[in-house]
N, C-alpha and C positions, 0 to 999 in steps of 0.2 A: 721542444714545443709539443710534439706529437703525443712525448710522453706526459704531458701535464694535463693534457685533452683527453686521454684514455684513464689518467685517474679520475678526470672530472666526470669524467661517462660512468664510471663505477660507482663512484661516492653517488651519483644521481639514479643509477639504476639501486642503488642499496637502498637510497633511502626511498624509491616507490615500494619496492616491496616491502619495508618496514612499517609502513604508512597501510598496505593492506591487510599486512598483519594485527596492525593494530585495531583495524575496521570490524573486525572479528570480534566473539565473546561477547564481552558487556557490553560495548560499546556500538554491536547489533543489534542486541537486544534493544539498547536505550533507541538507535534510530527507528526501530520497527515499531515500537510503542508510539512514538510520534508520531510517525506515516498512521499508525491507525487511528490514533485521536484527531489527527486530521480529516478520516476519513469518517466518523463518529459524530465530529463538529460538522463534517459538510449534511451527514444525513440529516442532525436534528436539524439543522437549516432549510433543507428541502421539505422535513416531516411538519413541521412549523407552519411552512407555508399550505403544504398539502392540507392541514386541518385547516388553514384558516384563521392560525393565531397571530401571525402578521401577513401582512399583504402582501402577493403574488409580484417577486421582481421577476422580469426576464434575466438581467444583468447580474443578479445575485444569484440565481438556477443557473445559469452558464460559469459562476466562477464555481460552484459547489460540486457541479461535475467534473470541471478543470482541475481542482483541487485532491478530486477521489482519484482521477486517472492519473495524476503526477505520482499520488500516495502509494498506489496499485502499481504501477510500471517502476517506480524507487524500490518497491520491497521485495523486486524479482532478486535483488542482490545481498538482503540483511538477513538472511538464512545460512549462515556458514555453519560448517559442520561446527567448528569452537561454538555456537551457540546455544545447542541443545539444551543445555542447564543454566541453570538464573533464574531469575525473578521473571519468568516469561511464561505467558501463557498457550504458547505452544507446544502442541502434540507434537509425541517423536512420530508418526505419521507423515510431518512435514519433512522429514530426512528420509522416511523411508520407502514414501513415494514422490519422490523428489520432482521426477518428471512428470506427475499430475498434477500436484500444485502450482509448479511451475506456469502448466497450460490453463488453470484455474484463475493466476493472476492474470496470464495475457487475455483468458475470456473476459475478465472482469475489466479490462483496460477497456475494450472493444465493446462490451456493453454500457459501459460509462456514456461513449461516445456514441452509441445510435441511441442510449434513453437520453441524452441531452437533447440529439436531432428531434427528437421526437415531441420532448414539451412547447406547446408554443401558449401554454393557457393553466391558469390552477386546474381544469378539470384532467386533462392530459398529464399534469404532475400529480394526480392522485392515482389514477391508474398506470400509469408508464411508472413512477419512482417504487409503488410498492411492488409489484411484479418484480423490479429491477431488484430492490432488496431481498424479498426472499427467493430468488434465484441465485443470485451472485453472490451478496455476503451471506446470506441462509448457509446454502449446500456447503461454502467453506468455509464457516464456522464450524456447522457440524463434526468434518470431515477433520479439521487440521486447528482448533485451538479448545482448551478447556473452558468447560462452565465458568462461568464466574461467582468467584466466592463470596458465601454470602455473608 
């Protein structure tokens, strides 16, 4: 019996780690693209309301930053080194400053969450969200993804 529970522990540890191996390469690339069109969709949703092109939800601004901080705190992990090359718009920058990127997305979790605390009005979401963009996605755009092509 012992022995059938100790191959079941290995068949189960093998296949975790198969499963993280396969979370690598393309298949990081494909989630990081996501996490950031998510996070892309939450802005023009905030920038939207910021102009004035649809009306001021509180409940729609609270999911839009919900949504950026899930997107931010997910992509601490979609950076493996198998990812560097692919159809991805990341700087090798992001490997090679691994540990300020890294602190870039946790700033960016944490700014998520005090510009959310902070809207309580469209006028608050026009100041508090552009501040929060060119601070947070600004500097690490710059810093860690390519132009886009035009």
């Amino acid at each position: 019996m012992i022995r059938y529970l100790s191959v079941a522990a290995l068949i189960a540890v093998g296949a975790t780690v198969a499963f993280a191996q396969a979370k690598g390469g393309a298949a990081a690339i494909t989630e990081r693209k996501a996490a950031m069109k998510a996070v892309g969709g939450a802005n023009k949703a905030l920038n939207d309301m910021a102009k004035g092109d649809v009306p001021f939800d509180a409940s729609k601004v609270a999911a839009a930053y919900k949504a950026m901080g899930d997107a931010f705190a997910k992509s601490k992990t979609l950076y493996p080194d198998d990812s560097m090359t692919g159809d991805t718009a990341a700087l090798p920058a992001v490997w090679a400053k691994k540990a300020d990127f890294q602190a870039k997305l946790d700033k960016a979790v944490a700014d998520v969450k005090s510009t959310a605390a902070s809207v309580k009005d469209v006028a608050s979401l026009k100041t508090n969200h552009a501040a929060f963009a060119k601070a947070t996605c600004g500097t690490c755009h710059k810093d860690y993804r390519a132009p886009a092509k035009k």
